[in-house]
VEXGUDREN-497363 format. One record per residue: residue in one letter; x, y, z of N, C-alpha, C, O in turn. Coordinates in pm, whole numbers, plus 50000, padded with zeros to 5 digits. Layout:
# residues N
minu A | nx X | ny Y | nz Z | cax X | cay Y | caz Z | cx X | cy Y | cz Z | ox X | oy Y | oz Z $
...
This chain:
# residues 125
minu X | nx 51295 | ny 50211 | nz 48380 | cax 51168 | cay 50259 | caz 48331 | cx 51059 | cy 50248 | cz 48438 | ox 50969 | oy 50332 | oz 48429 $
minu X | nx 51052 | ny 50170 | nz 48528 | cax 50955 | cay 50132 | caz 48603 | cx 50944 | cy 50228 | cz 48701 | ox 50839 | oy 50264 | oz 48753 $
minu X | nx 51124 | ny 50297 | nz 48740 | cax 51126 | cay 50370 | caz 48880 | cx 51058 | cy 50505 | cz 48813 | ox 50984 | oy 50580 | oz 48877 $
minu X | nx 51098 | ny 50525 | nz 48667 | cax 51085 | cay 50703 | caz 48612 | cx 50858 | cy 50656 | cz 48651 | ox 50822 | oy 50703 | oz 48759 $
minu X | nx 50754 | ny 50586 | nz 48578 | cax 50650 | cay 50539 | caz 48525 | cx 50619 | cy 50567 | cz 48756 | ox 50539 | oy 50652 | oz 48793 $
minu X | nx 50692 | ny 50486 | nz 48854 | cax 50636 | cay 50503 | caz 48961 | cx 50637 | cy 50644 | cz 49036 | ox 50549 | oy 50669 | oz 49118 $
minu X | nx 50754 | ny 50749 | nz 49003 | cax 50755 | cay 50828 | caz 48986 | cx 50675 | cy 50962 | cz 48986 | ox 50665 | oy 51052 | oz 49070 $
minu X | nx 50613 | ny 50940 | nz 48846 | cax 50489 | cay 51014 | caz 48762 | cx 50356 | cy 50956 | cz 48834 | ox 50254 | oy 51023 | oz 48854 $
minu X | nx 50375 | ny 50822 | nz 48870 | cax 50243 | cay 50788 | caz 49013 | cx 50245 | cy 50861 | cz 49096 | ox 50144 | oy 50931 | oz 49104 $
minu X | nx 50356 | ny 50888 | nz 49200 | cax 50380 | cay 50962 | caz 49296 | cx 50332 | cy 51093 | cz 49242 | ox 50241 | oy 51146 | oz 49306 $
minu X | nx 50381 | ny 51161 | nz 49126 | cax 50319 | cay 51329 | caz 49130 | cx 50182 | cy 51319 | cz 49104 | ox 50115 | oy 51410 | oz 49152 $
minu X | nx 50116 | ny 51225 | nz 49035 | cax 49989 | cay 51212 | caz 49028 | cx 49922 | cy 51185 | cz 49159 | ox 49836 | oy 51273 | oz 49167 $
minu X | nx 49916 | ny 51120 | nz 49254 | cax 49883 | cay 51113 | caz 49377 | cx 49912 | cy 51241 | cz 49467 | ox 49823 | oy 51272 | oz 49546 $
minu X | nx 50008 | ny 51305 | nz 49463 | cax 50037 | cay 51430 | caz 49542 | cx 49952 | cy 51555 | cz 49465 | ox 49908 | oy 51657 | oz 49519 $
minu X | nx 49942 | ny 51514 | nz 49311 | cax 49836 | cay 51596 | caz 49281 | cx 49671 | cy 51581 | cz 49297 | ox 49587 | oy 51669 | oz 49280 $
minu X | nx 49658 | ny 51488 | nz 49323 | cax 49535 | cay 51455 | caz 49398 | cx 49485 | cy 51394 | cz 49248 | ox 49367 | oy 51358 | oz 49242 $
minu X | nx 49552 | ny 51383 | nz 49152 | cax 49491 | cay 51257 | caz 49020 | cx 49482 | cy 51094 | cz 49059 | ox 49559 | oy 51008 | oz 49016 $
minu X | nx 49385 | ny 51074 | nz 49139 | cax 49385 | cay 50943 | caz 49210 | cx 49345 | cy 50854 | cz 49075 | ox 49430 | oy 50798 | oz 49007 $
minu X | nx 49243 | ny 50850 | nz 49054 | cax 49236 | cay 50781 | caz 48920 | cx 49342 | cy 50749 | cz 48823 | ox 49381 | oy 50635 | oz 48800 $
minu X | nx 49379 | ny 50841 | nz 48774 | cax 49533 | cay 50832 | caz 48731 | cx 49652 | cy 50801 | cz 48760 | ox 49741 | oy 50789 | oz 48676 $
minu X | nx 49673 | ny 50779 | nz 48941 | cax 49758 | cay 50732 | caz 48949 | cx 49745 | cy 50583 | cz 48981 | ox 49837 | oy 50502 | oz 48981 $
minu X | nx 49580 | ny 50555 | nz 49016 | cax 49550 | cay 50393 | caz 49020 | cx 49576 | cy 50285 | cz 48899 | ox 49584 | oy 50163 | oz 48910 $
minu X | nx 49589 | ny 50371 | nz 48772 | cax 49589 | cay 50307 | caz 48641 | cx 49717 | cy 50266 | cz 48680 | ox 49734 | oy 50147 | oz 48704 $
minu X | nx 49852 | ny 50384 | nz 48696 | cax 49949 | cay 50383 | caz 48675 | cx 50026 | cy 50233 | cz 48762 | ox 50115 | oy 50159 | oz 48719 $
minu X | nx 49943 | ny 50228 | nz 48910 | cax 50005 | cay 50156 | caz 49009 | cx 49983 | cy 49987 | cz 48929 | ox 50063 | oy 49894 | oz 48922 $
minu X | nx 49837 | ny 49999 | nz 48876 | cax 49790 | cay 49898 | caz 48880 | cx 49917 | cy 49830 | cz 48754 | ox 49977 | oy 49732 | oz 48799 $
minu X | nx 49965 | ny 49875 | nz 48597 | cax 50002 | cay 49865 | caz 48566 | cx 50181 | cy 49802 | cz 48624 | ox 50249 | oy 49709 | oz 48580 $
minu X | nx 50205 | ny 49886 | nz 48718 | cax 50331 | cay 49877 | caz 48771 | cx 50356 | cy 49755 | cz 48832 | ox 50454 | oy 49683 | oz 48811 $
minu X | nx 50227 | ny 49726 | nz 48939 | cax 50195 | cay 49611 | caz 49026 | cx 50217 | cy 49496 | cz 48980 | ox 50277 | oy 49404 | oz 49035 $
minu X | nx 50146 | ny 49500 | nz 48828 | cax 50125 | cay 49345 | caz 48717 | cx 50267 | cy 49325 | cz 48729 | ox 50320 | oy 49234 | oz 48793 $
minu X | nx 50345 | ny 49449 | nz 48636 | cax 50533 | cay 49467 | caz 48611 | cx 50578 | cy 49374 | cz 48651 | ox 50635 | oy 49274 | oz 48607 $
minu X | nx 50536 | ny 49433 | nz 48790 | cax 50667 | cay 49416 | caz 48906 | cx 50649 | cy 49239 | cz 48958 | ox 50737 | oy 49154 | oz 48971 $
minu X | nx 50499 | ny 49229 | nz 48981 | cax 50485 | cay 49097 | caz 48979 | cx 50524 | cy 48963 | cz 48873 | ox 50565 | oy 48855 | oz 48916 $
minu X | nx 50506 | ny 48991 | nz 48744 | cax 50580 | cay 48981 | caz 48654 | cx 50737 | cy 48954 | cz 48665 | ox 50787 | oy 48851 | oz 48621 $
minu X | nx 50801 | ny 49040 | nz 48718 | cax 50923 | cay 49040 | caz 48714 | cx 50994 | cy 48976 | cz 48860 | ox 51115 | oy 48966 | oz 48885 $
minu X | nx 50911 | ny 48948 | nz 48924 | cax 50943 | cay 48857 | caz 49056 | cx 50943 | cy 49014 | cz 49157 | ox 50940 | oy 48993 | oz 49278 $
minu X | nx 50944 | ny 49088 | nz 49135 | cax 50999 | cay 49243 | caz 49231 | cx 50885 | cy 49213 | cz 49368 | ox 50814 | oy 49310 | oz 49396 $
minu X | nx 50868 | ny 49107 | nz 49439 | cax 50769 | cay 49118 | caz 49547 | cx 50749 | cy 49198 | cz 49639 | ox 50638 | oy 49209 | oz 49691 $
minu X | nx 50890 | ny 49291 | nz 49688 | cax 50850 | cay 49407 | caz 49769 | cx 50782 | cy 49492 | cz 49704 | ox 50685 | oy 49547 | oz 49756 $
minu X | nx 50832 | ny 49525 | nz 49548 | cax 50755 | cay 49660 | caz 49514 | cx 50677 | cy 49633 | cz 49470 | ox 50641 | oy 49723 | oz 49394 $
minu X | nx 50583 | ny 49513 | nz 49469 | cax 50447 | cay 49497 | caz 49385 | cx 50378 | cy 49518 | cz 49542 | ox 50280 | oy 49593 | oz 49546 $
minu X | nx 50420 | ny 49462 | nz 49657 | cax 50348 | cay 49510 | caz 49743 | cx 50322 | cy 49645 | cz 49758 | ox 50214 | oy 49706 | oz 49753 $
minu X | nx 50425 | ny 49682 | nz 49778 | cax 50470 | cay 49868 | caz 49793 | cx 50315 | cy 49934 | cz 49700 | ox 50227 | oy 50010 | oz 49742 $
minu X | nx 50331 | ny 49863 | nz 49554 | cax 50247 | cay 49928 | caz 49459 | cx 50083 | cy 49920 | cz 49474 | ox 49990 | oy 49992 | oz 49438 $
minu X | nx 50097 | ny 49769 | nz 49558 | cax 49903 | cay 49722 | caz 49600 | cx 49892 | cy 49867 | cz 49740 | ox 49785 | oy 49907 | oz 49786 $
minu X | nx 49985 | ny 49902 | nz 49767 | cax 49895 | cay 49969 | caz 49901 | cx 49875 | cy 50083 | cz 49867 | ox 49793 | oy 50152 | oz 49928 $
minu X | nx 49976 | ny 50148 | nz 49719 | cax 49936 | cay 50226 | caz 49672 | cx 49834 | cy 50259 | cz 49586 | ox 49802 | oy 50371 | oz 49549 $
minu X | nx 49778 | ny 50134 | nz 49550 | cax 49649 | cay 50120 | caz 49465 | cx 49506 | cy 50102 | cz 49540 | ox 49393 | oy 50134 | oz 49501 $
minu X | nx 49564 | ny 50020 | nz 49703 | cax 49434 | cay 50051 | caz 49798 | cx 49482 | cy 50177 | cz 49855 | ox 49381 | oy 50189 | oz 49925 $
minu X | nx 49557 | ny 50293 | nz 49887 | cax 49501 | cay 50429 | caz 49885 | cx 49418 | cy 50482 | cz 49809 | ox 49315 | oy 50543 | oz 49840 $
minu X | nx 49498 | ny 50442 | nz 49625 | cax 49442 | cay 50515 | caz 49537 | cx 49232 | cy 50506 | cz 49569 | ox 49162 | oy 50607 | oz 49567 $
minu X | nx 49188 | ny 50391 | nz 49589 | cax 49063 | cay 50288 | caz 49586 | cx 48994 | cy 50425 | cz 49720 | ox 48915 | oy 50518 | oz 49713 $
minu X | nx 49072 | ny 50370 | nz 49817 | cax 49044 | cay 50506 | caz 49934 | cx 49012 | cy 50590 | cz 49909 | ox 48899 | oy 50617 | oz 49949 $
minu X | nx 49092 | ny 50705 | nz 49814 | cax 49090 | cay 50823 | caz 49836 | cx 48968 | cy 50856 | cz 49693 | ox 48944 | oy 50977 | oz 49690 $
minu X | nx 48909 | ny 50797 | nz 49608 | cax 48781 | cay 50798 | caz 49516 | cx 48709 | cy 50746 | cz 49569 | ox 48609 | oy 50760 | oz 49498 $
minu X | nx 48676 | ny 50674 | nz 49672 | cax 48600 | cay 50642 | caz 49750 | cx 48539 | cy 50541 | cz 49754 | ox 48436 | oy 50533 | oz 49821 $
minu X | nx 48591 | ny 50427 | nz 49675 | cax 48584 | cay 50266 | caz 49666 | cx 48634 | cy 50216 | cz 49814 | ox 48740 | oy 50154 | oz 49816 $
minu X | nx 48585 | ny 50232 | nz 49902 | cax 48640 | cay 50170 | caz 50010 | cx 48613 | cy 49994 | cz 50045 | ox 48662 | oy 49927 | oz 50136 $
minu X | nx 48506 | ny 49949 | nz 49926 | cax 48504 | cay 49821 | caz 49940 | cx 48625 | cy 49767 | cz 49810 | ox 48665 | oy 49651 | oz 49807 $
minu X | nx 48648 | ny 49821 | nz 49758 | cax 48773 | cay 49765 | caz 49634 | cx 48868 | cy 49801 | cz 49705 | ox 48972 | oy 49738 | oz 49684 $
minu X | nx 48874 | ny 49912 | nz 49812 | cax 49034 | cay 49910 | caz 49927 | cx 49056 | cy 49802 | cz 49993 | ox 49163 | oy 49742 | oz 49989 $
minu X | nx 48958 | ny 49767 | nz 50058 | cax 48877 | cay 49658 | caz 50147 | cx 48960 | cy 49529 | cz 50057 | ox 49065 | oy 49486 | oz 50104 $
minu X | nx 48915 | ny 49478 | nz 49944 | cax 48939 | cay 49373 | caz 49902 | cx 49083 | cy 49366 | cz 49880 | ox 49140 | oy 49260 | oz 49907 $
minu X | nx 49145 | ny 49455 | nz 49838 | cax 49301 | cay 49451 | caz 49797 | cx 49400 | cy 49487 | cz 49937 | ox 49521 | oy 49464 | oz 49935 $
minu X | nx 49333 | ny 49544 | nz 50054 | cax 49414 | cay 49473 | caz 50149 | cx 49409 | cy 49319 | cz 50210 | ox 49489 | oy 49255 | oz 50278 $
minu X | nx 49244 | ny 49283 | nz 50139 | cax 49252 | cay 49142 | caz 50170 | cx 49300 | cy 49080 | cz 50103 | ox 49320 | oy 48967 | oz 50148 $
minu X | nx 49338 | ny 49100 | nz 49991 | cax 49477 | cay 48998 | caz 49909 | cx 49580 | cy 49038 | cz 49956 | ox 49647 | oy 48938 | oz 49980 $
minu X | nx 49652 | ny 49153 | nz 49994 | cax 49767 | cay 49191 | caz 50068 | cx 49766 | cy 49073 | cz 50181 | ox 49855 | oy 48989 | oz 50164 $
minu X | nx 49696 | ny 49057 | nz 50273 | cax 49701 | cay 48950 | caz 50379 | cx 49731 | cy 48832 | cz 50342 | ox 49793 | oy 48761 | oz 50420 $
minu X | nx 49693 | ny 48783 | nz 50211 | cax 49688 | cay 48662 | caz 50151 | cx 49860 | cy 48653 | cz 50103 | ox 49903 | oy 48542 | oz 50070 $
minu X | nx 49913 | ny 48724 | nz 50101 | cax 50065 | cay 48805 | caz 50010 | cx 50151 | cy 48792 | cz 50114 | ox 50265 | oy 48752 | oz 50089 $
minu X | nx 50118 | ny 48821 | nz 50239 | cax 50176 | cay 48809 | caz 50310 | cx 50292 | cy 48739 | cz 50316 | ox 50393 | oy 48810 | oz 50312 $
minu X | nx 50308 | ny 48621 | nz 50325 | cax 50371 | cay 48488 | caz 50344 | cx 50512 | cy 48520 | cz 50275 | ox 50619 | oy 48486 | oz 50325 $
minu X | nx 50498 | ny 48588 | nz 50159 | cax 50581 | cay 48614 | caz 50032 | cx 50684 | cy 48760 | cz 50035 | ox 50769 | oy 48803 | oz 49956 $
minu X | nx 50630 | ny 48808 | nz 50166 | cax 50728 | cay 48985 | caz 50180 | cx 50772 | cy 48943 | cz 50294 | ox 50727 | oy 48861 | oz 50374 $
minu X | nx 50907 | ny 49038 | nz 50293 | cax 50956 | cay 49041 | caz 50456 | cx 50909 | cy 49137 | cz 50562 | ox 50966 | oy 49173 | oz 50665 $
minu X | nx 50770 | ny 49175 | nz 50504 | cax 50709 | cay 49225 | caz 50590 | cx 50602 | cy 49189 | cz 50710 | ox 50544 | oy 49267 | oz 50786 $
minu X | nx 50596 | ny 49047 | nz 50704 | cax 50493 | cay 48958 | caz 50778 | cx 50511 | cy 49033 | cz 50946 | ox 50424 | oy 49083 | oz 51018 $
minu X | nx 50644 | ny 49018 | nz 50967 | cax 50594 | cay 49050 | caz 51123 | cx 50623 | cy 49175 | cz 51198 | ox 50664 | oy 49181 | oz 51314 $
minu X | nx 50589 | ny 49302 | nz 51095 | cax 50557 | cay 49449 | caz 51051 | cx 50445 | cy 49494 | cz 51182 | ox 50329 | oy 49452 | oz 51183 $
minu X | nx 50476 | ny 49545 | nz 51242 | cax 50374 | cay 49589 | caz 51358 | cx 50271 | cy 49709 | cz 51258 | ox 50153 | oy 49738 | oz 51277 $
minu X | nx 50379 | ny 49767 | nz 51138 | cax 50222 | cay 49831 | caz 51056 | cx 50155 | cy 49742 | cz 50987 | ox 50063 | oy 49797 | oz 50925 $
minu X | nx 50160 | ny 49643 | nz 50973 | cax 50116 | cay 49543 | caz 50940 | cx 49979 | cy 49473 | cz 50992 | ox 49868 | oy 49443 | oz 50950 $
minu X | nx 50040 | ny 49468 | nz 51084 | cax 49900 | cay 49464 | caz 51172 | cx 49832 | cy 49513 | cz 51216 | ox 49724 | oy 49469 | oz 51254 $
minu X | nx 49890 | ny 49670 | nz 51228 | cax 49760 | cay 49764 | caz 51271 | cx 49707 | cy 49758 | cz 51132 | ox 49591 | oy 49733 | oz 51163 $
minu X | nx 49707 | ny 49762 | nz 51001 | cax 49646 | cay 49725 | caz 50890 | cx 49522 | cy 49664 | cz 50906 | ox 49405 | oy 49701 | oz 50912 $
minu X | nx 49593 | ny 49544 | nz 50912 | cax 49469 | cay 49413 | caz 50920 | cx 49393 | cy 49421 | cz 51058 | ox 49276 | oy 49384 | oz 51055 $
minu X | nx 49443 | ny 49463 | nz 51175 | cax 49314 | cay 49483 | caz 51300 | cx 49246 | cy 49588 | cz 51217 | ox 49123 | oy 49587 | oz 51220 $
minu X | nx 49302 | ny 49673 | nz 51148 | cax 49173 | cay 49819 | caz 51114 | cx 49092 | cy 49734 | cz 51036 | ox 48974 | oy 49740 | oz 51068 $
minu X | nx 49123 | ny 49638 | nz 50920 | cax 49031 | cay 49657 | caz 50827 | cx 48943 | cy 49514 | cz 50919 | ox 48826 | oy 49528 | oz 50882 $
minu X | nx 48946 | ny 49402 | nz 51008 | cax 48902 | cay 49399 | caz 51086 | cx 48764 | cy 49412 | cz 51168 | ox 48661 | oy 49351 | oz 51193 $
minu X | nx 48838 | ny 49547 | nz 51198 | cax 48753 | cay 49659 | caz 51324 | cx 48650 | cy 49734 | cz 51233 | ox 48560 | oy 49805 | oz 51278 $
minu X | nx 48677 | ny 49708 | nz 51080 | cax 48590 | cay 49819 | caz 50938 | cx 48652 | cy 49956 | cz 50960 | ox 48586 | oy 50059 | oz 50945 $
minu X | nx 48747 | ny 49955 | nz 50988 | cax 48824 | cay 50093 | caz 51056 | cx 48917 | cy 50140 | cz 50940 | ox 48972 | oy 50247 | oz 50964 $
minu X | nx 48938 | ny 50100 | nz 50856 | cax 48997 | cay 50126 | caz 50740 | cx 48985 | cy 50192 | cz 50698 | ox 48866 | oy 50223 | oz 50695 $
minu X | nx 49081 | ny 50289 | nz 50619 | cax 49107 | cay 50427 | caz 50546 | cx 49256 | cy 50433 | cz 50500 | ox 49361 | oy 50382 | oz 50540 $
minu X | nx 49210 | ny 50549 | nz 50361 | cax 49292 | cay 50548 | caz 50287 | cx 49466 | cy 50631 | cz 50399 | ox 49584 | oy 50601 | oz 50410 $
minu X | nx 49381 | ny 50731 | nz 50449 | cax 49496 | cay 50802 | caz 50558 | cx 49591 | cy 50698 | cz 50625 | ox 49711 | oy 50724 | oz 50638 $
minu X | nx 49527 | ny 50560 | nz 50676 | cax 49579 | cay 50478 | caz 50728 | cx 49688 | cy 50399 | cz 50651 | ox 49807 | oy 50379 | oz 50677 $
minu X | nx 49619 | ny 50364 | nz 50559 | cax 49654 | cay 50286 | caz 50445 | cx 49824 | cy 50339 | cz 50384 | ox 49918 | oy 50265 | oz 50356 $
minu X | nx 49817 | ny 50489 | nz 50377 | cax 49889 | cay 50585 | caz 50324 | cx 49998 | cy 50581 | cz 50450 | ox 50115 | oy 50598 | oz 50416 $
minu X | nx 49973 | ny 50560 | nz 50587 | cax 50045 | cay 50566 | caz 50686 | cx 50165 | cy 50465 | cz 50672 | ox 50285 | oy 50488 | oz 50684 $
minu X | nx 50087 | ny 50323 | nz 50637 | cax 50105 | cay 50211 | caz 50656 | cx 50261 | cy 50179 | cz 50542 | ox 50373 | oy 50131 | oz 50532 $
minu X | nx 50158 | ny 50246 | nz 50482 | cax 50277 | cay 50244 | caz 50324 | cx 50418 | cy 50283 | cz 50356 | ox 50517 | oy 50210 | oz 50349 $
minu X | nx 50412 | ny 50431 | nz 50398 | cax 50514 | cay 50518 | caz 50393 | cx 50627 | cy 50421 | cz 50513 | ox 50748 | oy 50408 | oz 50496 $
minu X | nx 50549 | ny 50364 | nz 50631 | cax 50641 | cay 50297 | caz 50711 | cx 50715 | cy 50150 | cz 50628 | ox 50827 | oy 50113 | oz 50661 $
minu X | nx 50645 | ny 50088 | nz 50533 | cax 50732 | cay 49994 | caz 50467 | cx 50796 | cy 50035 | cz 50327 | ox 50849 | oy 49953 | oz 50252 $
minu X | nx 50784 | ny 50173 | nz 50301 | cax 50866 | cay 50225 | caz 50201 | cx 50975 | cy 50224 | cz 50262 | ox 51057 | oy 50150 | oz 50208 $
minu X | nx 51033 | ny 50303 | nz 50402 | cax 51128 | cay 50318 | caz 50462 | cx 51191 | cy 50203 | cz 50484 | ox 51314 | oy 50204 | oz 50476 $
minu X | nx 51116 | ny 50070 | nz 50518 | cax 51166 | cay 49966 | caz 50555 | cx 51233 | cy 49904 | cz 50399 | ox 51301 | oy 49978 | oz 50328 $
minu X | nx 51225 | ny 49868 | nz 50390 | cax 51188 | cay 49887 | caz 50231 | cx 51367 | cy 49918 | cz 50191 | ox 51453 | oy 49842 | oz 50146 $
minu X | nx 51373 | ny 50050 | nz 50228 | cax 51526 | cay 50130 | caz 50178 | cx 51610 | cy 50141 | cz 50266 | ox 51694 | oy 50232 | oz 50266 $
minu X | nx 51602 | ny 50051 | nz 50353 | cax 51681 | cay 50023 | caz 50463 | cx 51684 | cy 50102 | cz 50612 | ox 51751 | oy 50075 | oz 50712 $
minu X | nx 51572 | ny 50225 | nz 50583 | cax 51528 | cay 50273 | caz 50736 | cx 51468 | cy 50239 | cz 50849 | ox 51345 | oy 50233 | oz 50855 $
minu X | nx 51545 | ny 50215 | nz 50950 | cax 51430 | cay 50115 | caz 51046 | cx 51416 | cy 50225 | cz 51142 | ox 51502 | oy 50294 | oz 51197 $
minu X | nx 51299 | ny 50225 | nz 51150 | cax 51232 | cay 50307 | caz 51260 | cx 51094 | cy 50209 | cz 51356 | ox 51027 | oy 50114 | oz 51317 $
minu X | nx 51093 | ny 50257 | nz 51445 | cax 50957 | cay 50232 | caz 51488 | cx 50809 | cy 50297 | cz 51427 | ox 50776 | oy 50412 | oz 51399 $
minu X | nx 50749 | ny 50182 | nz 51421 | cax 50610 | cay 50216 | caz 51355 | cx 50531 | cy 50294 | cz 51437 | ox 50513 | oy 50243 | oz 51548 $
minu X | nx 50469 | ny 50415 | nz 51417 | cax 50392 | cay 50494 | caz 51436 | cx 50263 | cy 50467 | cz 51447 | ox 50220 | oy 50504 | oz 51338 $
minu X | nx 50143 | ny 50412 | nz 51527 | cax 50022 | cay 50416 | caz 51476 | cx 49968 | cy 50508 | cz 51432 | ox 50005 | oy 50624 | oz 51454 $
minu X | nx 49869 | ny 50477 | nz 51362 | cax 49754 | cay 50593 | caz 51305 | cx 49627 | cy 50581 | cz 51394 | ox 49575 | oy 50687 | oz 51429 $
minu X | nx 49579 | ny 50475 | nz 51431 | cax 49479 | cay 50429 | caz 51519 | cx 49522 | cy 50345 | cz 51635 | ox 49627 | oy 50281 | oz 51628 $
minu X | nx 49429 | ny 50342 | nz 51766 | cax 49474 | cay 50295 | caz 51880 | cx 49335 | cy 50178 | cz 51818 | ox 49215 | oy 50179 | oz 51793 $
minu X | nx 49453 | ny 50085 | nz 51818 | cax 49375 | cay 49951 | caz 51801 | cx 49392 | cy 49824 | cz 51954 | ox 49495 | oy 49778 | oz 52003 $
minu X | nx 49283 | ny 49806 | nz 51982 | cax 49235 | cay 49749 | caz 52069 | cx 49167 | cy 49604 | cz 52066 | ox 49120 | oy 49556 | oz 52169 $
């Protein structure tokens, strides 16, 4: 139920129903946390700081990558080179949802067993 419910997030976000798909994540996030699922509650916070991004809450993006940092400790994503271009952007106040959305898609892959090299979005310095 959770994968069909994340799903219907995803078409809502590709349809540009950001609001709607923030309800959806936020719901999923509790779930998943709930249910111990710690990768995909992360997976679901970065999809909820896009969602925050892309309506234009960039200080409620702001805050929920700063609990992501705090989360850290708890994913096997700690030593994620998108990871850190993350946290230098938000940082630098360089933060955005495009980024955010970047960031994601590289630990979705990781995530399902694709390892690639991380791509920046920004030349962080």
């Amino acid at each position: 139920m959770v994968t069909t419910r994340a799903g219907l997030a995803q078409i809502d976000m590709m349809r540009g129903r950001f609001a709607r798909a923030l309800k959806s994540y936020q719901g999923l996030a509790a779930e998943e946390r709930a249910a111990g699922w710690t990768i995909l509650a992360f997976i679901s916070e970065l999809y909820i700081a896009e969602c925050l991004g892309r309506l234009g809450r960039d200080s409620d993006m702001e805050r929920t990558i700063v609990a992501l940092r705090c989360d850290m400790k708890a994913t096997p994503f700690a030593p994620s080179p998108a990871m850190e271009e993350l946290f230098s952007c938000l940082d630098q106040g360089t933060l955005d949802a495009d980024l955010v959305r970047n960031v994601r898609r590289h630990l979705e892959g990781e995530a399902h067993g694709i390892q690639g090299s991380h791509k920046p979005l920004r030349v962080v310095g």
